[in-house]
C-alpha positions as CSV (number, residue, x, y, z in Angstrom):
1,X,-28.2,24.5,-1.1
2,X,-31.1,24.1,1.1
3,X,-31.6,24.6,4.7
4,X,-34.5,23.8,6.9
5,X,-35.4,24.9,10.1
6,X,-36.3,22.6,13.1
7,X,-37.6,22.7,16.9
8,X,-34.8,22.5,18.9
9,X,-35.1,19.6,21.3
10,X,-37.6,17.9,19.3
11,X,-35.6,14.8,17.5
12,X,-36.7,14.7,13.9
13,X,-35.3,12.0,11.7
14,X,-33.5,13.9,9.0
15,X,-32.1,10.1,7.1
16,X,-31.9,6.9,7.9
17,X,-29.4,7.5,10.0
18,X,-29.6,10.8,12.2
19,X,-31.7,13.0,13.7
20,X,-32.2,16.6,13.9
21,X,-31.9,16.8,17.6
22,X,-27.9,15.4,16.5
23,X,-27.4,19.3,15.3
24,X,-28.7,21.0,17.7
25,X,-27.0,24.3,19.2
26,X,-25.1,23.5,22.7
27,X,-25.6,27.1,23.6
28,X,-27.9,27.9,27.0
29,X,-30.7,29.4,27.0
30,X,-29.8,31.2,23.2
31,X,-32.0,29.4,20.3
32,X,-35.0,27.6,20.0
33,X,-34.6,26.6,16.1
34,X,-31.7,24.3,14.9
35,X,-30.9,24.9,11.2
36,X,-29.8,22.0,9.1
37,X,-28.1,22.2,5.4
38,X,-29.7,19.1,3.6
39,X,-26.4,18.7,1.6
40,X,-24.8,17.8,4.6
41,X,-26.8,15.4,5.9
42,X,-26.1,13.6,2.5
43,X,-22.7,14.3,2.4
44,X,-22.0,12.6,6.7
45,X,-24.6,9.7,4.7
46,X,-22.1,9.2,2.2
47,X,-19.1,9.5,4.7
48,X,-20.9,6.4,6.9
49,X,-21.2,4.2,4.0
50,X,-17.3,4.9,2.8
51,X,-16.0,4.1,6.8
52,X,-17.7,0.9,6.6
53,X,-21.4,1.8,7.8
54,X,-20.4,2.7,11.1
55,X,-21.6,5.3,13.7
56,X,-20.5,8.7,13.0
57,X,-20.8,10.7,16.1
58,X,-21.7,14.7,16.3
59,X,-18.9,15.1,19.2
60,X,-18.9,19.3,19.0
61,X,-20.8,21.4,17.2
62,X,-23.5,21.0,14.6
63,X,-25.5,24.5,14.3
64,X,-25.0,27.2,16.1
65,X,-26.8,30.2,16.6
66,X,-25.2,34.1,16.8
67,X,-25.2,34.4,20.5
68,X,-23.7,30.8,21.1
69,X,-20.8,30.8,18.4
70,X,-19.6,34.4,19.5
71,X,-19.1,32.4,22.8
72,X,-16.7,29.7,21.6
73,X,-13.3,30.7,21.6
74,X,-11.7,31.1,18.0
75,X,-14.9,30.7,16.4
76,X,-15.3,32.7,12.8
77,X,-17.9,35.5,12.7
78,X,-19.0,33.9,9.2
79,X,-18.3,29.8,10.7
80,X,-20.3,27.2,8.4
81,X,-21.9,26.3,11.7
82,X,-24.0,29.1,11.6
83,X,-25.3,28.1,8.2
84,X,-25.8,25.0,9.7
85,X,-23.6,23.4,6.8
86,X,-20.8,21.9,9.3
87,X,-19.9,19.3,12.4
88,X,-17.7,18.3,14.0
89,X,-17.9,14.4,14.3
90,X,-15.8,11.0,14.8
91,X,-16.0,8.1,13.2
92,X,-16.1,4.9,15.0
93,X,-12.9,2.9,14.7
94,X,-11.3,6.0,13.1
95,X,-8.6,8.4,14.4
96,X,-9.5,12.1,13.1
97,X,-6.8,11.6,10.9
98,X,-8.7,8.2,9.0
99,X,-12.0,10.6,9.4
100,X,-10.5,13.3,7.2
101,X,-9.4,11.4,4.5
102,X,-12.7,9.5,4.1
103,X,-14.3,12.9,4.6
104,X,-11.7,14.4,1.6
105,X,-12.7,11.1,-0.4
106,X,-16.5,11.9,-0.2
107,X,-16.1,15.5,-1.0
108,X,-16.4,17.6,1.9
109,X,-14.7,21.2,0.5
110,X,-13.9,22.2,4.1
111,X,-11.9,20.0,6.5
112,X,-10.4,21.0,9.6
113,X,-8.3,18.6,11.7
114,X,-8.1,18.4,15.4
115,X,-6.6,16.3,18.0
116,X,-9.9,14.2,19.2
117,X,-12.7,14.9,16.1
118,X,-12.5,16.6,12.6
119,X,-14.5,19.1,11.6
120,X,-16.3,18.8,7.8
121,X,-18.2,21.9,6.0
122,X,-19.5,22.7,2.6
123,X,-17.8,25.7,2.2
124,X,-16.6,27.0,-1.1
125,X,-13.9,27.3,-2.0
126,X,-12.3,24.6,-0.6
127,X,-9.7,24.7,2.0
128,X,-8.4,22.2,4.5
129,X,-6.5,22.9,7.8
130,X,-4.7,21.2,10.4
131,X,-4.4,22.5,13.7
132,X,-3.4,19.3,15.9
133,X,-0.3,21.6,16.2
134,X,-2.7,24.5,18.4
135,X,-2.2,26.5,15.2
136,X,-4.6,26.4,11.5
137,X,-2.2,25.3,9.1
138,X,-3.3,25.4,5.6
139,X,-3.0,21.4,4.1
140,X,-3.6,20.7,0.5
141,X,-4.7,17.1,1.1
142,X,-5.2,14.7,4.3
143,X,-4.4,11.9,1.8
144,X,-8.2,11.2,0.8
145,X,-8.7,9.9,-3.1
146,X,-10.8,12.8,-4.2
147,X,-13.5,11.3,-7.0
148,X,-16.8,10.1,-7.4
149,X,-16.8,9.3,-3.4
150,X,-17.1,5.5,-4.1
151,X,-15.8,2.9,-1.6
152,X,-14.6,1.4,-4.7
153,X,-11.9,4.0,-5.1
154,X,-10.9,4.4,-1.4
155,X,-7.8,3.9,0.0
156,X,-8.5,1.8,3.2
157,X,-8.4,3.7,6.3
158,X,-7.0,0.9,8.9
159,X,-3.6,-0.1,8.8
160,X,-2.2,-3.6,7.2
161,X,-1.9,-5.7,10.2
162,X,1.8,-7.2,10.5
163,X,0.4,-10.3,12.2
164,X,-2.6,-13.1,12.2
165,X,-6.1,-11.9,12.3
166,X,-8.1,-14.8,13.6
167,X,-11.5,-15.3,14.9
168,X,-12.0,-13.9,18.4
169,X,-9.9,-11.1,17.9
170,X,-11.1,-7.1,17.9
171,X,-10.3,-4.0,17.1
172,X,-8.8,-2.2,13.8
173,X,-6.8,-5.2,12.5
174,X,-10.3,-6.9,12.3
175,X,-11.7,-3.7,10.6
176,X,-9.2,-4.0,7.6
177,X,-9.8,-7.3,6.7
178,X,-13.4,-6.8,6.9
179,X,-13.3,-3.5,4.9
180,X,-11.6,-5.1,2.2
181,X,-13.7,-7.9,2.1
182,X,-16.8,-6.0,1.9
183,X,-15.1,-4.6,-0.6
184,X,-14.1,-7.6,-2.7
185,X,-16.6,-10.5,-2.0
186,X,-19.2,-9.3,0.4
187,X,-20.9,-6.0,0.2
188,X,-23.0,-7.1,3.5
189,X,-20.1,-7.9,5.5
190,X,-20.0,-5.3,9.0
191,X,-16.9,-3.2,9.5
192,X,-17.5,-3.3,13.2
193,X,-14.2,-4.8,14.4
194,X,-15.5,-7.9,15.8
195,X,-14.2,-11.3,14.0
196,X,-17.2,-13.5,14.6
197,X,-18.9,-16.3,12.5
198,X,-19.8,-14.0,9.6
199,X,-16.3,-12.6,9.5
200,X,-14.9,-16.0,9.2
201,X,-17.5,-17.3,6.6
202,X,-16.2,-14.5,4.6
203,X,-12.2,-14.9,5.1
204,X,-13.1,-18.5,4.0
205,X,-15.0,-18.1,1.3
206,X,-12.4,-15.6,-0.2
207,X,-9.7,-18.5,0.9
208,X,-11.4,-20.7,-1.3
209,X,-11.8,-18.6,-4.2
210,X,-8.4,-17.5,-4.2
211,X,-7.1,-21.3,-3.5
212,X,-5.4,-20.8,-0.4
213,X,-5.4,-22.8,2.6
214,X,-9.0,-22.4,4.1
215,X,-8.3,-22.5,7.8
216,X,-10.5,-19.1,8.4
217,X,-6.9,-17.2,9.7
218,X,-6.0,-13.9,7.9
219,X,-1.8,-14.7,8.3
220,X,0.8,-13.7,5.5
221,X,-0.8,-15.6,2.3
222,X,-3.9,-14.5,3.0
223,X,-3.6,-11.3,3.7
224,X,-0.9,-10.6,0.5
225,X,-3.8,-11.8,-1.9
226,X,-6.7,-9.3,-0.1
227,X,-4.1,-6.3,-1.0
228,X,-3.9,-7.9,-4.6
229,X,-7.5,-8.7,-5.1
230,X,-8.0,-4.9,-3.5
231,X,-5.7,-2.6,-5.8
């Protein structure tokens, strides 16, 4: 693995989608370098793409120095943080839960499970826990399709919504018919649980295809051939 060193405070673009200054230690007055494993950044890359190429949010930790992890409460004298080969993140439109399994699809080794945010290290060997009971509890899977970290293998995160999904609507019921679509007919389509114009252009398109009514409405026909086209 390979870490690098960077100025804390300074935001330096690490990929095309965070920034150094994302990692940085939220210790006072301790540090002045923030050190990043590369692997990670690749691996929280990979872990956006699989939820749909939404935000993914460094809600606790990132690095930590000596002085500033002996501060948090419960912290391990040998934490991945330190190595600055962990964080502690949420996914947009995810519960920790969803975050976990997409972080077990992609390969993170270590996965620990809170309440509000999941935790994802490189350690080895690997070992998930859940502790949304107060207590670690040693888990052998969150559910995640372990693999080659492909979307194409993933099991959707979002539940199957019970009811119509039609333009104007929000939220996660949006998200899994757009994940699935992105998955099946368009590879540009946003997971961002908003059913606009592009959203409904897609639901029609796969309507058509699939020779159902094309009326733009995700309701019980539709929705049973985006689980067959998606298995």
């Amino acid at each position: 693995m390979s870490v690098k060193s960077y100025k804390r405070g300074t935001a330096t673009k690490l990929s095309a989608n965070f920034k150094s200054t994302e990692f940085d230690c939220k210790g006072k007055g301790c540090c002045t370098t923030t050190k990043i494993e590369s692997k990670l950044i690749d691996k929280l890359e990979q872990l956006r793409k699989l939820a749909g190429n939404v935000s993914i949010n460094i809600t606790g930790s990132g690095y930590r120095c000596k002085k500033h992890n002996a501060e948090v409460a419960g912290a391990s004298t040998n934490s991945n943080h330190l190595k600055g080969a962990a964080a502690d993140i949420n996914i947009k439109g995810c519960t920790p839960l969803q975050a976990a399994k997409l972080a077990e699809t992609c390969g993170f080794t270590g996965i620990i499970l809170y309440d509000t945010f999941t935790h994802v290290d490189l350690r080895s060997p690997k070992h998930f826990y859940d502790k949304t009971s107060g207590e670690y509890k040693t888990v052998s899977t969150f559910g995640g399709k372990a693999g080659s970290g492909s979307a194409s293998v993933q099991k959707c995160p979002y539940a199957t919504p019970t009811k119509a999904v039609k333009k104007g609507m929000s939220g996660n019921n949006v998200r899994w018919v757009q994940w699935n679509l992105k998955r099946i007919t368009d590879k540009n389509l946003a997971v961002d649980g908003k059913f606009g114009p592009k959203t409904l252009s897609a639901v029609k398109a796969f309507q058509k295809a699939k020779k159902l009514e094309v009326d733009g409405s995700v309701g019980p026909a539709t929705r049973a051939a985006i689980l067959k086209a998606s298995k």
